[in-house]
VEXRO-952205 format. One record per atom (N, C-alpha, C): residue in one letter; x, y, z. Coordinates in pm, whole numbers, plus 50000, padded with zeros to 5 digits. Layout:
N
AXYZ...
***
This chain:
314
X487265130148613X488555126848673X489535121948566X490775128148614X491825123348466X493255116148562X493545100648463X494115096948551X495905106448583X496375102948680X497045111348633X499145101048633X498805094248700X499465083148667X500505080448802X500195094248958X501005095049075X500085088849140X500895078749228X500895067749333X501085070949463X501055067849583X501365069149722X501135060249810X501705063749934X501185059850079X501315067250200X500855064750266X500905071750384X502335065450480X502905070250548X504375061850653X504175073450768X504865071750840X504885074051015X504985094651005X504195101051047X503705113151018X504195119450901X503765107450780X504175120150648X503545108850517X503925111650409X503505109750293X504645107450182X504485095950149X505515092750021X504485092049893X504515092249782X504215100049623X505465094149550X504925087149446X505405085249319X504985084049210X505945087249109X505695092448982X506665088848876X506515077448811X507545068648699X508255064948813X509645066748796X510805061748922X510805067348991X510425082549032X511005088549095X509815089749195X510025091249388X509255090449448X509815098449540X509085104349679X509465116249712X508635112949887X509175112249988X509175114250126X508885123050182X507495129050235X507375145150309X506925138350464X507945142750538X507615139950699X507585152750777X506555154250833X506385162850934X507665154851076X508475162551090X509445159451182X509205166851305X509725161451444X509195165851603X509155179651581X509885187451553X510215203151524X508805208451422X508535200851393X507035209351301X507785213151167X509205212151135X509305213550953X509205200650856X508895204550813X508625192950705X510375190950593X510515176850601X511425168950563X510915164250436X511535165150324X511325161550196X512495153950145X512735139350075X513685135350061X513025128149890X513445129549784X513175127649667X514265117149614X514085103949583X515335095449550X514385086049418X515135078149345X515185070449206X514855058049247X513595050249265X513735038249244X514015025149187X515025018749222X515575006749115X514544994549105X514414992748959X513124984248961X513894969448989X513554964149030X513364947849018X513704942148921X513354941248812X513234935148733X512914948248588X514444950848495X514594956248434X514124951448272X513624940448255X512604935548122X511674945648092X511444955548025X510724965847966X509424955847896X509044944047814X508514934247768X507764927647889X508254924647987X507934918648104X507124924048195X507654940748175X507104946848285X505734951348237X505444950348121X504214955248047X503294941548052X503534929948069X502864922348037X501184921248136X500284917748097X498974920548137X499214907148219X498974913348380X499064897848523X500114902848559X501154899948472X502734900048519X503144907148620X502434918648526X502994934648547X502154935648684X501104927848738X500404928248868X501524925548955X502284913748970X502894904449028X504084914649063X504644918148954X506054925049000X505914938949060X504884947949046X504404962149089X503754956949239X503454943349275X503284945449406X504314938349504X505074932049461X506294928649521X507364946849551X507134953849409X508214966349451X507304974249481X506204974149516X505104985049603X505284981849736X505914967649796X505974960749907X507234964849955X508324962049845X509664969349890X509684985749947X509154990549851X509405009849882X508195008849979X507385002450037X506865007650121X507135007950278X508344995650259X508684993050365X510275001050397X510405006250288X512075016550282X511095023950308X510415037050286X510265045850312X509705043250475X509185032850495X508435033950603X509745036050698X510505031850744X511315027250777X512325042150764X512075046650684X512985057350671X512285068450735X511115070050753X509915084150826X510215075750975X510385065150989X510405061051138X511795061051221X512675067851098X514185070951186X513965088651242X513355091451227X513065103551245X512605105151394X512085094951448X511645097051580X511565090151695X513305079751639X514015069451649X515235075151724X516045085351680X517295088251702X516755097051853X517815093351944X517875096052076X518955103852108X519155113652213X519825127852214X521535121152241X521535109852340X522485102552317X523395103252217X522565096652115X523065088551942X523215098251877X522965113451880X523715124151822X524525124351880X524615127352008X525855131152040X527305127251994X526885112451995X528325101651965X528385104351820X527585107351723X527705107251619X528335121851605X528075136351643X528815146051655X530245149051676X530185136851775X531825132451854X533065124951741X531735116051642X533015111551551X533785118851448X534825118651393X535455122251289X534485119351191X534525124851068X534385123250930X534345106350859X535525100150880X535715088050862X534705081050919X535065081051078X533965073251170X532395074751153X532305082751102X530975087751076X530665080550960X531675077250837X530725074550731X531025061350746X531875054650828X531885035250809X530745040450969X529945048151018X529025040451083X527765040551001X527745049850907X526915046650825X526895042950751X527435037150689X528145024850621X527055008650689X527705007150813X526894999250918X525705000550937X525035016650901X523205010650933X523055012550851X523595013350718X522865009150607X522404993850571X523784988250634X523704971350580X523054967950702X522564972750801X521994968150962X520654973650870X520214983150784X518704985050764X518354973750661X519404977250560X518894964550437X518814950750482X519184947650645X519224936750680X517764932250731X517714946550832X516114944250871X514814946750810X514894954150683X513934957950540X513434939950516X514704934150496X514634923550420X514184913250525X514254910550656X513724904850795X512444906850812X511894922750724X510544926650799X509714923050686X510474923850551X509664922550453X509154902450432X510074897850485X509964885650496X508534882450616X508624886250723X508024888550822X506464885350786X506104899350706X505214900050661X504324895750589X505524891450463X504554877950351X504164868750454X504904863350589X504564849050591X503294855350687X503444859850810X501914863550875X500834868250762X501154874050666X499764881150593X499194864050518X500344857150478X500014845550410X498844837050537X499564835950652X499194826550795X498104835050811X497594844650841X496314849650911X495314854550773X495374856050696X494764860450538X494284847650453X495144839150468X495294827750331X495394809550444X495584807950516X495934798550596X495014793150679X495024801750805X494094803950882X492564801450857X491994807850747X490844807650682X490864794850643X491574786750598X491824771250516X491154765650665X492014765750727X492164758250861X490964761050966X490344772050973X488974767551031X487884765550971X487514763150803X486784760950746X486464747750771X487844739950743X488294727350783X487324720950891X487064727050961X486034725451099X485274715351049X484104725150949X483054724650904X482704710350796X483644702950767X484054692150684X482764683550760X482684681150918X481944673550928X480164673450960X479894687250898X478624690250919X477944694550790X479224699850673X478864702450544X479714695850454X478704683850390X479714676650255X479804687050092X479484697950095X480164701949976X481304710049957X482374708349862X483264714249889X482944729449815X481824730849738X481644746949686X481474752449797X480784747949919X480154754450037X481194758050138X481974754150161X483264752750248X484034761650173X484474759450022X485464769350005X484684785950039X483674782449999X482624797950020X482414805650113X482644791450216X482444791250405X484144799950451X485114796550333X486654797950343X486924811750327X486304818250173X486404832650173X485314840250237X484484840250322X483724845850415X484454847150515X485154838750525X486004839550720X486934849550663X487344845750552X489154854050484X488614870450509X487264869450465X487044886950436X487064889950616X486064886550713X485974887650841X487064892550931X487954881050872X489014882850968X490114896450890X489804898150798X490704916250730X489864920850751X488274924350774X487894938050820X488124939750957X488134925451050X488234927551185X489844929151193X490854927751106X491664928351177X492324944751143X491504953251012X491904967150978X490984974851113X489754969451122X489244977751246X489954977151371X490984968351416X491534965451511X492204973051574X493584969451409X494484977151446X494284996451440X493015001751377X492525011151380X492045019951480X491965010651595X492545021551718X493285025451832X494485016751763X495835022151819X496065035351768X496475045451848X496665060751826X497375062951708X498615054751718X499815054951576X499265052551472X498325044451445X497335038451345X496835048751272X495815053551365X494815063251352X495475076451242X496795080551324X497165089251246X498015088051137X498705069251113X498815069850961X497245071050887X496245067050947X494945066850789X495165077650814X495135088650888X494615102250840X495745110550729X497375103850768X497875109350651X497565097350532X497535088950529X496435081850411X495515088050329X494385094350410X493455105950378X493755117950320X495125121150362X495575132950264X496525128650129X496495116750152X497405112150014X496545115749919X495295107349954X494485106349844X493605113349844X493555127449938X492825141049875X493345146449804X494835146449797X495715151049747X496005149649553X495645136649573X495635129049378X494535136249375X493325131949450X491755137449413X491725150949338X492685158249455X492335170149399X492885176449248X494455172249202X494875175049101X494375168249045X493765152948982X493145150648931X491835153748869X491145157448907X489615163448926X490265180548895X491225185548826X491415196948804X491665213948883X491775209049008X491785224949098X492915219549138X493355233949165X495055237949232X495015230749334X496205227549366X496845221249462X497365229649610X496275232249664X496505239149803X495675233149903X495715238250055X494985232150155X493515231150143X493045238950104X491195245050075X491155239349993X491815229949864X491105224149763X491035212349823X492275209649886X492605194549917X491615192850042X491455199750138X490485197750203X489085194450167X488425196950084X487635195150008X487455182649923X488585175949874X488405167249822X488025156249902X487655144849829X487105132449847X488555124249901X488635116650046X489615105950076X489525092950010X488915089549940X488615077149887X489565077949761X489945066949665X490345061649515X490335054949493X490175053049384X489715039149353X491095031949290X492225036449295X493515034849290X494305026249411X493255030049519X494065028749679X494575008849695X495525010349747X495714993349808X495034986349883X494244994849945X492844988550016X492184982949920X491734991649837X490984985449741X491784973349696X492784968249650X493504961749563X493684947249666X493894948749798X493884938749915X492184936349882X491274941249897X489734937749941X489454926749776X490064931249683X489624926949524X490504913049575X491694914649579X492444900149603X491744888549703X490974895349799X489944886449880X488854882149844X488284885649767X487214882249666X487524876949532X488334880549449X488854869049356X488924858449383X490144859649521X490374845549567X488974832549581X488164840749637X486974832049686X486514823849530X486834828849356X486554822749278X487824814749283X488704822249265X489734808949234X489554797349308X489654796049425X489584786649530X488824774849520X487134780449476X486644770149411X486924758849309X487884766649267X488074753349131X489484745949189X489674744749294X490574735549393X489994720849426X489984710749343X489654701949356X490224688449415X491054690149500X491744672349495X491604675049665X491674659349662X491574651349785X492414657349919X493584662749862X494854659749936X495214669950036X495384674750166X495034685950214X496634696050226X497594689650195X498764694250171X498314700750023X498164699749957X498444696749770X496874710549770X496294708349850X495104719749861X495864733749907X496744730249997X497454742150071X498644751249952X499544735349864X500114741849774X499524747549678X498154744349628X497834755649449X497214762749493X496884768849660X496514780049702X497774791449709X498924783849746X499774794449756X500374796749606X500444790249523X500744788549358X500244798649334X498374799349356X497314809949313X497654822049292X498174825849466X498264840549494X498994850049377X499774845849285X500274858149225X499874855649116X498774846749086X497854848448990X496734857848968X496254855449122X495284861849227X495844875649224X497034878749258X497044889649275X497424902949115X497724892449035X497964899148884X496924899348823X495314892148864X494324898748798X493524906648928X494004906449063X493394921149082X494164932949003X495354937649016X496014947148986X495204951248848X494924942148774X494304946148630X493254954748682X492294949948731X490824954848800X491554970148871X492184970448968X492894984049003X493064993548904X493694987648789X494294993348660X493165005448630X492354995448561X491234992848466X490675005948571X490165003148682X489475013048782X490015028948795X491215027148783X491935041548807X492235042748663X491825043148526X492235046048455X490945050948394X489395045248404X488355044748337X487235052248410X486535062148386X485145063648453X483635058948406X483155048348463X482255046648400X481105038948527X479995037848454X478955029548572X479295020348591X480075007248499X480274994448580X481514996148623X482255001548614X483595002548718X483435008648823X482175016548824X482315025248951X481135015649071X480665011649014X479544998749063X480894987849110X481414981149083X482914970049097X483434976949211X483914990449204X485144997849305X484255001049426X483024999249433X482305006349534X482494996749690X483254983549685X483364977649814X484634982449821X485554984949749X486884989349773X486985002349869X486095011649792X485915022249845X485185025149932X483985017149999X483345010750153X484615011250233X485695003550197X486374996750263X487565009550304X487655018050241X488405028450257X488205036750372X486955038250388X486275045250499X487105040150621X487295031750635X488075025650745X489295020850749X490225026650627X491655028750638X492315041450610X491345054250553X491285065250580X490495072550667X491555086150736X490705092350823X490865106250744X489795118050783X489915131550742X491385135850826X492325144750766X493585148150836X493265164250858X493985168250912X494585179450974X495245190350856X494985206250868X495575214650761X497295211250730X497655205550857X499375201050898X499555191850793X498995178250816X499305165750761X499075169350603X497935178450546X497445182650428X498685187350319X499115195550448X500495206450407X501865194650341X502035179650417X502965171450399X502595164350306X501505162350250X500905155150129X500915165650006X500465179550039X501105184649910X502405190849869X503665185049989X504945188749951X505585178649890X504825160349953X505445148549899X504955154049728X503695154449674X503375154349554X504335166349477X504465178249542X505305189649432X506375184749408X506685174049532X508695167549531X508945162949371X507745153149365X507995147949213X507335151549139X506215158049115X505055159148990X504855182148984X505005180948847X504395191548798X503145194448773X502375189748859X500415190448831X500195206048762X500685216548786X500665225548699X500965223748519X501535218148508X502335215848384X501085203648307X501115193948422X500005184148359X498585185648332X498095198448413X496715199048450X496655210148290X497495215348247X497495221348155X498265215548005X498255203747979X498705196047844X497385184747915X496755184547974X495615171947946X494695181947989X494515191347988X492965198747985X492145196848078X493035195248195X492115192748311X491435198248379
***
């Protein structure tokens, strides 16, 4: 396997793919054609020094993996949003009217991007990072060590993310983002691992990577369980703050481990990635020749796998 350096996710019946800045939207739309929208992402934080730095570079790639995932998401979900109504009126306006109304849901989306993205840190923080604190807490009066409790802390943390990915895993909508999930990452599999990029290869390939954010969420839950330990003071506020301090510590030496994993083949990395990739099984599903078809139009949007598979000898 050669890395090849394109990224993805799965969003509401389609597949987003990126590659340096540039990232690329394939939605299967109600009509059965596929929608391709290819745009430039603005980084965050333009320090070239900064952005390379080993941790750092964890910290800020998952803050803007958090942003574009929630624009694109958001953008595959206007697709099956707009009501026969809301054309109409929009048909009805002039030219002008038309572009100060879009004008208006642009700053009405960047309003709610930034509402949802907020949203999210704090529940993933409250049910992931919190929660787990707080019923360990229980246990204070039946077990005096605190190695045992914090241990008792990341056991519940893992529990409650597999129970809560199996959960939401069978709601119907669910179901069929993992399965375009599944074609994201048959999709890398397959140009990676060297065969053309069509339905019969991609079908064939393996849904798993060891690249995936599953993996990268499951590593951050298990790090944590070391860091945590070395949380020593009395104070149960002051316990709550250098847990939340942690996290983008926590989360800049998983990203390394991600790195390191999708960049290297070997027995102890592939021994390390193997709960990640357990864990995949149950945020990917096998997809459909359809969904297959939208995962290899997001990838042609931005990447020449022809061009690459032939200057790295793949």
């Amino acid at each position: 396997m050669k890395y090849s350096g394109v990224g993805g996710q799965a969003v509401m019946e389609g597949v987003m793919m990126k590659n340096e800045d540039r990232y690329a939207v394939a939605v299967r739309k109600p009509d059965h054609t596929i929608d391709v929208k290819v745009s430039t992402f603005k980084e965050t934080i333009k320090n070239k020094k900064l952005r390379r730095l080993p941790f750092i570079r964890g910290v800020i790639n998952f803050i803007e993996s958090l942003i574009l995932g929630m624009q694109t998401l958001m953008y595959s979900a206007s697709f099956f949003e707009d009501d026969e109504d809301e054309k109409k009126k929009k048909e009805a306006m002039t030219q002008e009217e038309r572009k100060a109304q879009e004008e208006k849901e642009k700053k009405q989306e960047k309003a709610m991007m930034g509402g949802t993205v907020a949203f999210s840190i704090v529940f993933a923080l409250g049910l992931f990072f919190f929660l787990p604190y707080f019923l360990s807490g229980i246990f204070h009066k039946v077990i005096a060590s605190d190695t045992v409790i914090a241990l008792l802390e990341g056991l519940i943390r893992l529990a409650i993310f597999i129970g809560y990915i199996a959960l939401i895993s069978l709601t119907p909508d669910i179901k069929r983002v993992f399965m375009y999930h599944g074609a994201e990452h048959k999709c890398i599999n397959c140009i990676e691992h060297g065969m053309e990029l069509n339905v019969e290869n991609v079908r064939k390939s393996s849904r798993q990577h060891k690249r995936c954010g599953t993996s990268f969420l499951l590593i951050v839950m298990l790090i944590s369980i070391v860091f945590f330990l070395f949380i020593r003071v009395d104070s149960r506020i002051l316990q709550l703050v250098l847990r939340l301090l942690l996290i983008p510590v926590i989360a800049g030496v998983s990203y390394e481990f991600i790195r390191l994993a999708g960049r290297y083949d070997n027995r102890l990395v592939n021994i390390l990635s193997k709960p990640g990739l357990w864990m995949q099984k149950m945020t990917t599903k096998e997809p459909d020749d359809e969904m297959i078809e939208v995962g290899i139009a997001s990838v042609e949007a931005v990447f020449d796998w022809r061009k690459w598979q032939k200057e790295e000898n793949v």
